[in-house]
PyMOL Python script that loads the backbone (N, CA, C, O; Angstrom):
from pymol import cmd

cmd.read_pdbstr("""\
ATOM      1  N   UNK A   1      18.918  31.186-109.374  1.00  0.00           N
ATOM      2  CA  UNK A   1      19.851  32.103-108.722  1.00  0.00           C
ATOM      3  C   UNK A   1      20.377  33.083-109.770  1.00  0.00           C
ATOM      4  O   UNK A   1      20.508  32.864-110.974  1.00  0.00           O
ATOM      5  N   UNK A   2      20.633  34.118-109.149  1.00  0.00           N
ATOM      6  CA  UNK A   2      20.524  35.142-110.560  1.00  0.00           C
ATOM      7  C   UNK A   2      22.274  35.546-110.255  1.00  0.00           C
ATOM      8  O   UNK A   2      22.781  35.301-109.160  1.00  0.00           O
ATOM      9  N   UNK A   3      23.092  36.213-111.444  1.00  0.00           N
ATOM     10  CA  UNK A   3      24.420  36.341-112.098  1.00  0.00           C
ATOM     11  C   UNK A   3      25.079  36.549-110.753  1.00  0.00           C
ATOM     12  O   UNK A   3      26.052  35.936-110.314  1.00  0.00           O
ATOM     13  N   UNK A   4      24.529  37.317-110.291  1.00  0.00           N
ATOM     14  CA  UNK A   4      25.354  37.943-109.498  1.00  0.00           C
ATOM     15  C   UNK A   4      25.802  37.170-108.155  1.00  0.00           C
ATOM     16  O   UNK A   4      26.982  37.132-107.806  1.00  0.00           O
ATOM     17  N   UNK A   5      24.670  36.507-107.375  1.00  0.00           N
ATOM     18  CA  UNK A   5      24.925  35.517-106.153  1.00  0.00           C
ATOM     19  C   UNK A   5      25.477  34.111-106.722  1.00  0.00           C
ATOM     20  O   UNK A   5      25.833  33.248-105.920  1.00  0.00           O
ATOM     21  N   UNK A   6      25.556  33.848-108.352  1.00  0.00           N
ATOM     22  CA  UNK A   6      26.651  32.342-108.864  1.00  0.00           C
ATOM     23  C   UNK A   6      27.711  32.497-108.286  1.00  0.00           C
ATOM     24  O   UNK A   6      28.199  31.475-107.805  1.00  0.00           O
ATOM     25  N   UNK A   7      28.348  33.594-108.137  1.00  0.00           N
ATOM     26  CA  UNK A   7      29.940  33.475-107.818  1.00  0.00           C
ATOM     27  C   UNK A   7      29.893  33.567-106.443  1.00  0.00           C
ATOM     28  O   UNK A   7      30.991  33.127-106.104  1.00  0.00           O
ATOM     29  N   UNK A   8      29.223  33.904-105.338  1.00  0.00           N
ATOM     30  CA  UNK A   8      29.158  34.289-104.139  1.00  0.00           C
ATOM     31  C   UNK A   8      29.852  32.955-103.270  1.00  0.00           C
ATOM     32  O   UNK A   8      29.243  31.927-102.974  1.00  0.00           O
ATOM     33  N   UNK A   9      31.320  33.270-102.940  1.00  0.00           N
ATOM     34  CA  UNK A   9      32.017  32.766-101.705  1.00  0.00           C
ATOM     35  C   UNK A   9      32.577  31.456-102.874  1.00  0.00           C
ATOM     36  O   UNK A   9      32.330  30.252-102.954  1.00  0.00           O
ATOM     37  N   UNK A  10      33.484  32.463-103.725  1.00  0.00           N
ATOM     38  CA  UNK A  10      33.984  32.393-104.815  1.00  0.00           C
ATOM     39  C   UNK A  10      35.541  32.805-105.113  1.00  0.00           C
ATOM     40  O   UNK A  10      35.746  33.404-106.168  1.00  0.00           O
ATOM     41  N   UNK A  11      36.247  32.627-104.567  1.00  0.00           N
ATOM     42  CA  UNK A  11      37.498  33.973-105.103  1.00  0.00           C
ATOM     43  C   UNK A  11      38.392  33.262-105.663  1.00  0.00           C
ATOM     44  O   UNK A  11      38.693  32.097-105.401  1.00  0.00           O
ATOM     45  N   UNK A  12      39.048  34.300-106.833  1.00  0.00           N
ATOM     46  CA  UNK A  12      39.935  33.640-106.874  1.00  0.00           C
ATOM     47  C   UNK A  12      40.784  33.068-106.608  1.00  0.00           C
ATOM     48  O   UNK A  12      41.001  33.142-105.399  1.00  0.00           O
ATOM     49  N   UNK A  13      41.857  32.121-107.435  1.00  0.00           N
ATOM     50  CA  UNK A  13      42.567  31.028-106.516  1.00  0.00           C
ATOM     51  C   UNK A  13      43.027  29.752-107.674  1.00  0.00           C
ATOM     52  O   UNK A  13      42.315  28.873-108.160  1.00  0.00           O
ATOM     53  N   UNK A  14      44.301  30.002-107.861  1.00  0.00           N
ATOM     54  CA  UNK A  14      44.736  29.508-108.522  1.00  0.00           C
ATOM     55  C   UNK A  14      44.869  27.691-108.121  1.00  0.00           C
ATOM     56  O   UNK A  14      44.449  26.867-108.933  1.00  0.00           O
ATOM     57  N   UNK A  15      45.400  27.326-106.999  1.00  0.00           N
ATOM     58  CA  UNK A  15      45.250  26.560-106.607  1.00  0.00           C
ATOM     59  C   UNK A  15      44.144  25.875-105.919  1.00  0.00           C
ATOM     60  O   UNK A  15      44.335  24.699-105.610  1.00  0.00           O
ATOM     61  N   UNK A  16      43.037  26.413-105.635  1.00  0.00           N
ATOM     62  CA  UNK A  16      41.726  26.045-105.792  1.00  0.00           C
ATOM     63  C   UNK A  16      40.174  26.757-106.043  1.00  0.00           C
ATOM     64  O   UNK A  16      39.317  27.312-105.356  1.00  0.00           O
ATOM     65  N   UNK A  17      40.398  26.348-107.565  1.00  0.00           N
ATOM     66  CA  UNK A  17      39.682  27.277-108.462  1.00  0.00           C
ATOM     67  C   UNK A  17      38.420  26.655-108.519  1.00  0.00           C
ATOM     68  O   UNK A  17      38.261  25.434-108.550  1.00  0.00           O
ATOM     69  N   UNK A  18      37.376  27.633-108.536  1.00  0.00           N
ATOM     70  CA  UNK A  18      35.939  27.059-108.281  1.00  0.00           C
ATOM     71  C   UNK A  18      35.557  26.288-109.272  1.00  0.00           C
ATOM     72  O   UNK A  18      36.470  26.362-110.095  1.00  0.00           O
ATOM     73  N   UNK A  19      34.703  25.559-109.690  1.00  0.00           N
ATOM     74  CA  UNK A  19      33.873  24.632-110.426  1.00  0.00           C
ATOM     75  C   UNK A  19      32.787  25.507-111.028  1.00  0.00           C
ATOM     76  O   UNK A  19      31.914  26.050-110.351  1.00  0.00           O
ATOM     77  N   UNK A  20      32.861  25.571-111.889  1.00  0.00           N
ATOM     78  CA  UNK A  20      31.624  25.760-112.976  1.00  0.00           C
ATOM     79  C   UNK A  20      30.075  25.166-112.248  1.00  0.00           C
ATOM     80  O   UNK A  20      29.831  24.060-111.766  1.00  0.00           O
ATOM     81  N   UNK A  21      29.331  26.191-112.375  1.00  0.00           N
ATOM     82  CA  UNK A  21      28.321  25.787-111.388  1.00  0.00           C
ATOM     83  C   UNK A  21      28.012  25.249-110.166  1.00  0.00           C
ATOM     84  O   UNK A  21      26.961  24.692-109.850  1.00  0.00           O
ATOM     85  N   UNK A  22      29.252  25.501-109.316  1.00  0.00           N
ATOM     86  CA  UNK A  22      29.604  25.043-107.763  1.00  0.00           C
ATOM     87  C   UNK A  22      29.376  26.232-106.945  1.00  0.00           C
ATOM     88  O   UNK A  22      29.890  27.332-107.152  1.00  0.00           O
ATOM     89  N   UNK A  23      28.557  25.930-105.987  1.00  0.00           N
ATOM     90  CA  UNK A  23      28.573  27.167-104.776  1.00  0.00           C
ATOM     91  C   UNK A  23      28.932  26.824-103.597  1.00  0.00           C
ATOM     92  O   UNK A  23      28.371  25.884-103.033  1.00  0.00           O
ATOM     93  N   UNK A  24      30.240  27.739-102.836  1.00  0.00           N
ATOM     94  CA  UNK A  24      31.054  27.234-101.501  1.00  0.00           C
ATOM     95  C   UNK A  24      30.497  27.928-100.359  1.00  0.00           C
ATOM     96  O   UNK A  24      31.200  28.323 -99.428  1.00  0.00           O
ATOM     97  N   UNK A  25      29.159  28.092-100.421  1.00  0.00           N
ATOM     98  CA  UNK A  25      28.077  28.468 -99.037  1.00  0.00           C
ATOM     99  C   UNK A  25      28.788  27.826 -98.158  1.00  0.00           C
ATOM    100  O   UNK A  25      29.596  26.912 -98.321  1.00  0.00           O
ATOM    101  N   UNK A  26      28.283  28.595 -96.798  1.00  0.00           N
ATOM    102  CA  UNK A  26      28.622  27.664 -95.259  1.00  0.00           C
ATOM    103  C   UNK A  26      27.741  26.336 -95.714  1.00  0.00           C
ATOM    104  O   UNK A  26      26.724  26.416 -96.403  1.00  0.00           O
ATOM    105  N   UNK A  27      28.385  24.935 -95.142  1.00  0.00           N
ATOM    106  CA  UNK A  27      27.695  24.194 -94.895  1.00  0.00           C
ATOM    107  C   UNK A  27      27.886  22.821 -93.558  1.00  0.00           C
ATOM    108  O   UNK A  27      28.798  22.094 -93.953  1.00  0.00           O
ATOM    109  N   UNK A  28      27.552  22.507 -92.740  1.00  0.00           N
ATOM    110  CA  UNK A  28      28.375  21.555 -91.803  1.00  0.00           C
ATOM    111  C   UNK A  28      27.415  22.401 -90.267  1.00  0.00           C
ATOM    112  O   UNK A  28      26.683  23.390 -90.286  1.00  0.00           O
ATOM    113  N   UNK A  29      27.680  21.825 -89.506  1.00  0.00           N
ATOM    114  CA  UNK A  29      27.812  22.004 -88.090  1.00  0.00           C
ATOM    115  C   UNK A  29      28.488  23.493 -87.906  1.00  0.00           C
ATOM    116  O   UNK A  29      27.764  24.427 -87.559  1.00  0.00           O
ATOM    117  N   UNK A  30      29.897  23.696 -88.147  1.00  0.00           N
ATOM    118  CA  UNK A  30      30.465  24.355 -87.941  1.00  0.00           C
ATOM    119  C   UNK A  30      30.910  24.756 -89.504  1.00  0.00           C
ATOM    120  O   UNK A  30      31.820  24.306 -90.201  1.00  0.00           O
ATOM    121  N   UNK A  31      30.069  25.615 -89.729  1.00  0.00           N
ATOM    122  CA  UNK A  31      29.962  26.333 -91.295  1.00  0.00           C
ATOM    123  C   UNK A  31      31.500  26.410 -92.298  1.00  0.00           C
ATOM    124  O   UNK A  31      32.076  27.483 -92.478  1.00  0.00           O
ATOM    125  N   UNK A  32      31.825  25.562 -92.672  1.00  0.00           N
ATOM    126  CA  UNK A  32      32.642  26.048 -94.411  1.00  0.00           C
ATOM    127  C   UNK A  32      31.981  26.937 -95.472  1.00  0.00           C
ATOM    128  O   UNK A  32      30.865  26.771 -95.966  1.00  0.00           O
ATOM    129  N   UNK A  33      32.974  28.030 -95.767  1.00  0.00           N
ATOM    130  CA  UNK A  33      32.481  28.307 -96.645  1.00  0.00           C
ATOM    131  C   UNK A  33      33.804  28.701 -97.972  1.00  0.00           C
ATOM    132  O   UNK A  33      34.891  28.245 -97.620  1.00  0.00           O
ATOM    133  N   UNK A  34      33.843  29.229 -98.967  1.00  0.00           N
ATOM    134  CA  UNK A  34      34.699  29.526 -99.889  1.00  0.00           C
ATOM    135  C   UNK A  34      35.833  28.335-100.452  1.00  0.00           C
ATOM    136  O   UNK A  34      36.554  27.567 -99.815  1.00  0.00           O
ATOM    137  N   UNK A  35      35.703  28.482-101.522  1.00  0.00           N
ATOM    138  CA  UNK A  35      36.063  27.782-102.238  1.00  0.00           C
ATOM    139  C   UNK A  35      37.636  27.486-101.800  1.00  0.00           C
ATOM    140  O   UNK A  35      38.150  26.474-102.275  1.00  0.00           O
ATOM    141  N   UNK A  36      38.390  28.290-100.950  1.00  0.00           N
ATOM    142  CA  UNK A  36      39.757  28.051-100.880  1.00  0.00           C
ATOM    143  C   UNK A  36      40.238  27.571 -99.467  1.00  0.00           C
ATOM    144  O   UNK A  36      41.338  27.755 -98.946  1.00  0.00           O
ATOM    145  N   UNK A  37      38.772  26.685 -98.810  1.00  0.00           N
ATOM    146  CA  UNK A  37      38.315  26.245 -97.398  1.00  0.00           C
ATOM    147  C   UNK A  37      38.039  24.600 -98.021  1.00  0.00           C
ATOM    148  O   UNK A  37      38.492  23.528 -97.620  1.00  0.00           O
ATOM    149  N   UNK A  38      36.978  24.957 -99.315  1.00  0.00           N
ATOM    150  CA  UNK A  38      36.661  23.559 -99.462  1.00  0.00           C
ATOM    151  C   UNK A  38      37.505  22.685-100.173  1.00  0.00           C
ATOM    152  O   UNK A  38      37.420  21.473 -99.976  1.00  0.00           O
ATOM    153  N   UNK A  39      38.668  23.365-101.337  1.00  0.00           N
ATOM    154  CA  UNK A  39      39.406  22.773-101.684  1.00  0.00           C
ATOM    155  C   UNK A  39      40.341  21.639-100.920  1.00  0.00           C
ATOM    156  O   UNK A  39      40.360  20.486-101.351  1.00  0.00           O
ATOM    157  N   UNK A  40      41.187  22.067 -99.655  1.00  0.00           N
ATOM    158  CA  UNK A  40      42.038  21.843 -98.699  1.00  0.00           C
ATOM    159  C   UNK A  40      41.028  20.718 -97.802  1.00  0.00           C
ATOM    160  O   UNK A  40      41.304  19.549 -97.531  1.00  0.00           O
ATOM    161  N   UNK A  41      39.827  21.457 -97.462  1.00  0.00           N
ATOM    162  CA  UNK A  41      39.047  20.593 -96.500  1.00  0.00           C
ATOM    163  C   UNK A  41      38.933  19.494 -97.151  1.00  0.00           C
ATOM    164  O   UNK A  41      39.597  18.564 -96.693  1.00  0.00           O
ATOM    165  N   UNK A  42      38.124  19.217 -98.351  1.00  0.00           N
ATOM    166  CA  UNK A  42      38.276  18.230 -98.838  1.00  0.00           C
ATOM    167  C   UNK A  42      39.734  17.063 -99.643  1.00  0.00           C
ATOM    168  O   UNK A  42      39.605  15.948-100.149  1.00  0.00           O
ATOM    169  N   UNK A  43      40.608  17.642 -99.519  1.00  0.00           N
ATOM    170  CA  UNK A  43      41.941  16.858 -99.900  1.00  0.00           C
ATOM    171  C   UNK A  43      42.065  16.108 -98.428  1.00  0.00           C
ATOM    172  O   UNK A  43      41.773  14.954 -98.112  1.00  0.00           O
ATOM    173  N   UNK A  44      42.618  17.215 -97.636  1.00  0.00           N
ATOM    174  CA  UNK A  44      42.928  16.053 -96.155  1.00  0.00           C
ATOM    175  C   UNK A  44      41.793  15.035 -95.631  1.00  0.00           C
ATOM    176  O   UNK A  44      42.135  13.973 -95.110  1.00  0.00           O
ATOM    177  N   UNK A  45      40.351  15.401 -95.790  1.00  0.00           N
ATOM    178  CA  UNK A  45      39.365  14.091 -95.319  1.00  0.00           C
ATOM    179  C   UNK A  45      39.329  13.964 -96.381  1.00  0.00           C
ATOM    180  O   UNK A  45      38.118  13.746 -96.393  1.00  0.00           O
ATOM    181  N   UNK A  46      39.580  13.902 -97.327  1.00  0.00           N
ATOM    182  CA  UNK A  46      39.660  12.453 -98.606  1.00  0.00           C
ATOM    183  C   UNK A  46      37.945  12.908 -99.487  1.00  0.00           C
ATOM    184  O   UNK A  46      37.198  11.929 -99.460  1.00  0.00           O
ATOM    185  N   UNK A  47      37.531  13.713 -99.942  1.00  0.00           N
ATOM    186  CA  UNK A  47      36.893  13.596-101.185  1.00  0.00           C
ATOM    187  C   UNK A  47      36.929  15.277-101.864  1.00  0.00           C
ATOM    188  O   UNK A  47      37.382  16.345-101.451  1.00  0.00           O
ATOM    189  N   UNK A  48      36.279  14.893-102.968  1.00  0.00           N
ATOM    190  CA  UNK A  48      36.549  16.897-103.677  1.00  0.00           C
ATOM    191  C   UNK A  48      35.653  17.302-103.188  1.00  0.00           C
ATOM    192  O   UNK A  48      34.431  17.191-103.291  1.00  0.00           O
ATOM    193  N   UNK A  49      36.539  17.956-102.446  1.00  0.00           N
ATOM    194  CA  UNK A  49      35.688  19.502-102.517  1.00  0.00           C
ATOM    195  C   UNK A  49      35.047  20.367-102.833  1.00  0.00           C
ATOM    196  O   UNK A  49      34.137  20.959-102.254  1.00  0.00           O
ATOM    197  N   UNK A  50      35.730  20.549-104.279  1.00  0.00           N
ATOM    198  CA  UNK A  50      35.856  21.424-104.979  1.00  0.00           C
ATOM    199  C   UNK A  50      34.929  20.865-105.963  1.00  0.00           C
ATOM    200  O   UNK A  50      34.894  21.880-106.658  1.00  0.00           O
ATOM    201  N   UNK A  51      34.278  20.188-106.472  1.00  0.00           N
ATOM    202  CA  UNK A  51      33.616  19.498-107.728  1.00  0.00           C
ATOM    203  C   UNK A  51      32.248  19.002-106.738  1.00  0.00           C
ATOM    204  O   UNK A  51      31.072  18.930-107.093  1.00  0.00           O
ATOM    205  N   UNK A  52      32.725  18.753-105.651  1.00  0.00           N
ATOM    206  CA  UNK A  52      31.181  18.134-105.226  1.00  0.00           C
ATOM    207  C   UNK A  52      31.108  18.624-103.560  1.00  0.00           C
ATOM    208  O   UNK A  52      31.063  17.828-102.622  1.00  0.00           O
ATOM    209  N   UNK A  53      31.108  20.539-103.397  1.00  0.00           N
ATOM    210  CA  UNK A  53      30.595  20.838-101.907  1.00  0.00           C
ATOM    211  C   UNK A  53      29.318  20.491-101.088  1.00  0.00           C
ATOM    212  O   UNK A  53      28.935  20.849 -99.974  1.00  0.00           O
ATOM    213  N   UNK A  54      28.768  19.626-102.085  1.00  0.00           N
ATOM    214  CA  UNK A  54      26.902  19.734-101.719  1.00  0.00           C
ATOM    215  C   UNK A  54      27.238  18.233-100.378  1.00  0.00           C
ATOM    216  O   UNK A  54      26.634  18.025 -99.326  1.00  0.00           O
ATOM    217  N   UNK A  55      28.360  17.480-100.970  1.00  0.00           N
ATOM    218  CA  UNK A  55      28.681  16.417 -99.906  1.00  0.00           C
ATOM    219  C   UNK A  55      28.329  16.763 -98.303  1.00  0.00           C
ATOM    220  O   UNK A  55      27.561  16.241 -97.495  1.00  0.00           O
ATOM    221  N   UNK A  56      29.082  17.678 -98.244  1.00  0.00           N
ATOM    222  CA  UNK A  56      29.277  18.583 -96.877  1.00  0.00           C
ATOM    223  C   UNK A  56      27.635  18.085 -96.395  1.00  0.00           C
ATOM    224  O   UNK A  56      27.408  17.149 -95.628  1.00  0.00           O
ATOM    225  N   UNK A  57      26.919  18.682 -96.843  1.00  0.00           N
ATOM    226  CA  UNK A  57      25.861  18.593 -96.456  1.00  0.00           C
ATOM    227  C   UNK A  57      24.641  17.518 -96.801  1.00  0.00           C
ATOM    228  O   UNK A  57      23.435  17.607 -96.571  1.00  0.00           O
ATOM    229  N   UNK A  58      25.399  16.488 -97.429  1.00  0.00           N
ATOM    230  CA  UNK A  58      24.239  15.280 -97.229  1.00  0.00           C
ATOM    231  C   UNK A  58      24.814  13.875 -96.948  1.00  0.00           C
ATOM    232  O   UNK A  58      24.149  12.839 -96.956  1.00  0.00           O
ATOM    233  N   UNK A  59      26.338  13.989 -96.660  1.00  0.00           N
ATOM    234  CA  UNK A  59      26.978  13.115 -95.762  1.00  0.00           C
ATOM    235  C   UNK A  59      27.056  13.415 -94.398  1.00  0.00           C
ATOM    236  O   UNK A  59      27.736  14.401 -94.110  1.00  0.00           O
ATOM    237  N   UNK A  60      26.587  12.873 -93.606  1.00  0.00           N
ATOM    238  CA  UNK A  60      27.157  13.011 -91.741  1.00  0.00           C
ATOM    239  C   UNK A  60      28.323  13.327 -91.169  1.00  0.00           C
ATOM    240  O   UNK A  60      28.635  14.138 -90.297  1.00  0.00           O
ATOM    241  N   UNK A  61      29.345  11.981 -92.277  1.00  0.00           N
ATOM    242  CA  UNK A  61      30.495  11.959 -91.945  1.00  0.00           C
ATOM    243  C   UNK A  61      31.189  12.816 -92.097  1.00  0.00           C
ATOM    244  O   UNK A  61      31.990  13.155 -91.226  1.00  0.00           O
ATOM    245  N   UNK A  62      31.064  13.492 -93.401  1.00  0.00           N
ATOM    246  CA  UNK A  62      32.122  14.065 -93.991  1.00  0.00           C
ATOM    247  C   UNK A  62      31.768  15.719 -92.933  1.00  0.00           C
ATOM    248  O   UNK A  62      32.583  16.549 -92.528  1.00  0.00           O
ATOM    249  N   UNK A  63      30.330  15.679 -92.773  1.00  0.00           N
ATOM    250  CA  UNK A  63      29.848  17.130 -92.477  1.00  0.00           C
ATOM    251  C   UNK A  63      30.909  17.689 -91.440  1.00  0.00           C
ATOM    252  O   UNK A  63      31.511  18.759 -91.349  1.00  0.00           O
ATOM    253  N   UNK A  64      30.879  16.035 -90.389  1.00  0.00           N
ATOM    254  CA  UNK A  64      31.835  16.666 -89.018  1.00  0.00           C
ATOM    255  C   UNK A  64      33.048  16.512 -88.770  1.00  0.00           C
ATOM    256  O   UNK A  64      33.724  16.773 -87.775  1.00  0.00           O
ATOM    257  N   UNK A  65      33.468  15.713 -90.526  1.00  0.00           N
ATOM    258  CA  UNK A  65      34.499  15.989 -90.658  1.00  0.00           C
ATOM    259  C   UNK A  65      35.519  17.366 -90.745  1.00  0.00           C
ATOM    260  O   UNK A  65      36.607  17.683 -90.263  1.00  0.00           O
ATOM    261  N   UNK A  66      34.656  17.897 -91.516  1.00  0.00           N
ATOM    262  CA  UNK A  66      34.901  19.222 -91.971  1.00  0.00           C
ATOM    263  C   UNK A  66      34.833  20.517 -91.102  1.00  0.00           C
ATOM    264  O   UNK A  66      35.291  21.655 -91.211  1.00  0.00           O
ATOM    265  N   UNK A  67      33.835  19.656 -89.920  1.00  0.00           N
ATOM    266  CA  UNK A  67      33.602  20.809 -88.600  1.00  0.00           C
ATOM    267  C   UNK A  67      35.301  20.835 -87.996  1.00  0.00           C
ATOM    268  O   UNK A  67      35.961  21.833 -87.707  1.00  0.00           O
ATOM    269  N   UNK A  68      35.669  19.545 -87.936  1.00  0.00           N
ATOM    270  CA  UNK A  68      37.010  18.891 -87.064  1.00  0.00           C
ATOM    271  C   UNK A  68      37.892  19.980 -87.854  1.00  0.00           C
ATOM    272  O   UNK A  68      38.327  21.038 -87.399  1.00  0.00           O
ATOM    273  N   UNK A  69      38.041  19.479 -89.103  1.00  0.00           N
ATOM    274  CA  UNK A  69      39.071  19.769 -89.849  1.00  0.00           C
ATOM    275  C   UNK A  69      38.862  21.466 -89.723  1.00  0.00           C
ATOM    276  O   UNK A  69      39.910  22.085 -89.536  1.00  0.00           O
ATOM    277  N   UNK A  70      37.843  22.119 -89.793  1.00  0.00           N
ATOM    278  CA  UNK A  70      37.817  23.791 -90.179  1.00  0.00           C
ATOM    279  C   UNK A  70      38.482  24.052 -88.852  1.00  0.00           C
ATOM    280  O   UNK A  70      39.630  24.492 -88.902  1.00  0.00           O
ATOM    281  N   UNK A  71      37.808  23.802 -87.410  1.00  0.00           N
ATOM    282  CA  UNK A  71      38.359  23.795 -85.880  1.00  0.00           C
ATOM    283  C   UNK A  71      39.582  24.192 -86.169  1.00  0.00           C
ATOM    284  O   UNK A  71      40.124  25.286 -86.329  1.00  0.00           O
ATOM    285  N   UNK A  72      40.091  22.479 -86.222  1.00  0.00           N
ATOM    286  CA  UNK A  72      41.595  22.307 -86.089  1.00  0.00           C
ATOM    287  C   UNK A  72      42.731  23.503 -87.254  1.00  0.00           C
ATOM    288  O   UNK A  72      43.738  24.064 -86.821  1.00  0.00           O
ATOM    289  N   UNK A  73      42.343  23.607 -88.359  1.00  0.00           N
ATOM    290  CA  UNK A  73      43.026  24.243 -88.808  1.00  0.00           C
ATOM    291  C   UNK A  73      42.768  25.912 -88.794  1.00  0.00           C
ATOM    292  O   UNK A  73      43.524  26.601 -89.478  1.00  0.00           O
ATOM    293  N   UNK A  74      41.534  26.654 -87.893  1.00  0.00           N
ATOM    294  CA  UNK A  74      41.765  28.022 -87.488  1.00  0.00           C
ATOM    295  C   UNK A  74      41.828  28.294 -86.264  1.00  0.00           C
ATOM    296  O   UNK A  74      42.131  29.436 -85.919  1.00  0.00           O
ATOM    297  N   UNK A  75      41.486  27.051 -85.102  1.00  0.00           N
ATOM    298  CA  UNK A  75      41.295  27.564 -83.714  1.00  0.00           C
ATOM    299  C   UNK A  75      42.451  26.229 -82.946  1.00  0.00           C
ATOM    300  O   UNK A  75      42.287  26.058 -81.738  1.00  0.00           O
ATOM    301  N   UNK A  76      43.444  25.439 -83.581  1.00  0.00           N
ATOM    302  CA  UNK A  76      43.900  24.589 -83.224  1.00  0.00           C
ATOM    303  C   UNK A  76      45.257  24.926 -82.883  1.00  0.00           C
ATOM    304  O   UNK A  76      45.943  24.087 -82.299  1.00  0.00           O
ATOM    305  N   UNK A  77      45.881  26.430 -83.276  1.00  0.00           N
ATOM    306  CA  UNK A  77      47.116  26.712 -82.422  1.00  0.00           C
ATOM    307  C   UNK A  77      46.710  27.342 -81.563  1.00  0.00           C
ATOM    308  O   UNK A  77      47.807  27.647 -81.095  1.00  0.00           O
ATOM    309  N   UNK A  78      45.782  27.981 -80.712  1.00  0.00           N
ATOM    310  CA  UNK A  78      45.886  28.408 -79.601  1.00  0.00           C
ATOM    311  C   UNK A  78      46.043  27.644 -78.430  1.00  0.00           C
ATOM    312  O   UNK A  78      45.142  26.870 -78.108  1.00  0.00           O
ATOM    313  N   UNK A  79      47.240  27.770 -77.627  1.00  0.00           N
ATOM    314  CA  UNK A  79      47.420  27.099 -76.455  1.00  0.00           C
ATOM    315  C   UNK A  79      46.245  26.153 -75.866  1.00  0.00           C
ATOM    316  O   UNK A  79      45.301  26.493 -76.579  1.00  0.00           O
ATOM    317  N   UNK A  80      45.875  25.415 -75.206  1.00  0.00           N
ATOM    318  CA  UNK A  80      45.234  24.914 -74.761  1.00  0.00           C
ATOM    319  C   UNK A  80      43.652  24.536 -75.033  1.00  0.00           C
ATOM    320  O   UNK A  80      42.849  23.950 -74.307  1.00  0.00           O
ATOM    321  N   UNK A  81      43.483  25.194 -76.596  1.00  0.00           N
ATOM    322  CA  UNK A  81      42.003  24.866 -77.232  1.00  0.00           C
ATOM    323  C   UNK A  81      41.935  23.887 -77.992  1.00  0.00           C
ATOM    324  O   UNK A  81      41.034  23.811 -78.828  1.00  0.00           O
ATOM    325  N   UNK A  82      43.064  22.751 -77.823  1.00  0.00           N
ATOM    326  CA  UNK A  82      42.841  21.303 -78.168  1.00  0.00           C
ATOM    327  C   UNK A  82      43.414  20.414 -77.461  1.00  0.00           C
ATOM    328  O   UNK A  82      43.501  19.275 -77.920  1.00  0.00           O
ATOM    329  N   UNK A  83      44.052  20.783 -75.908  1.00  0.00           N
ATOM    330  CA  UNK A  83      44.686  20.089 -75.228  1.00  0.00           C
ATOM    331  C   UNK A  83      44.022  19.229 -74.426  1.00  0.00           C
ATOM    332  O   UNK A  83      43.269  19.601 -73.526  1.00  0.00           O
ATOM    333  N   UNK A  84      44.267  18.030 -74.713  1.00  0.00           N
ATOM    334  CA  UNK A  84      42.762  17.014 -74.023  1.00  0.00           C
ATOM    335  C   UNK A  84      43.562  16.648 -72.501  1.00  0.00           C
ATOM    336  O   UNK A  84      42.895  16.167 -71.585  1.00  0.00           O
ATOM    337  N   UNK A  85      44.834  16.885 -72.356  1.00  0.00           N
ATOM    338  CA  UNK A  85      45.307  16.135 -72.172  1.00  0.00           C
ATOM    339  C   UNK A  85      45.249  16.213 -70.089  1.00  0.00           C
ATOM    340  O   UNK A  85      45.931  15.595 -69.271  1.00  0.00           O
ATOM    341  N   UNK A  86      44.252  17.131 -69.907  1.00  0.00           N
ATOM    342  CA  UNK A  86      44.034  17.959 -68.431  1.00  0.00           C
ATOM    343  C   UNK A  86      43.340  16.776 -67.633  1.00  0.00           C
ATOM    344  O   UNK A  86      42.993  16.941 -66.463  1.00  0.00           O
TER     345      UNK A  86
END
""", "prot")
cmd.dss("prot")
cmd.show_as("cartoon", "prot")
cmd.util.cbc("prot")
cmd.orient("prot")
């Protein structure tokens, strides 16, 4: 991979700063991508993120975990797009 696509879906971010030779491509069911997605994604389901994104994609669990978790935390306040309860 050449200089320029290493950093790609990369930004800065003090509080979750990329890894030295880590790339935060979409990966999952329902695509993660950037480093300041995988940081967070990975703290609340419980492994790094940030040091090891390749998980995403060769665990099951974690994959749809991360589908849940991305959902819930950009499409989970709209009224009734998690209300099971009908």
């Amino acid at each position: 991979m050449d200089g320029a696509s290493k950093n790609y879906y990369c930004k800065d971010n003090m509080q979750w700063p990329c890894q030295p030779g880590k790339q935060y491509y979409g990966r999952g069911p329902l695509q993660i991508s950037w480093n300041y997605n995988y940081g967070p994604a990975g703290m609340d389901i419980g492994f790094d993120g940030l040091r090891n994104p390749e998980k995403v994609a060769q665990d099951a669990t974690v994959s749809f975990k991360t589908t849940l978790w991305f959902w819930m935390k950009n499409f989970g306040v709209n009224p009734g797009s998690n209300d099971l309860s009908c």
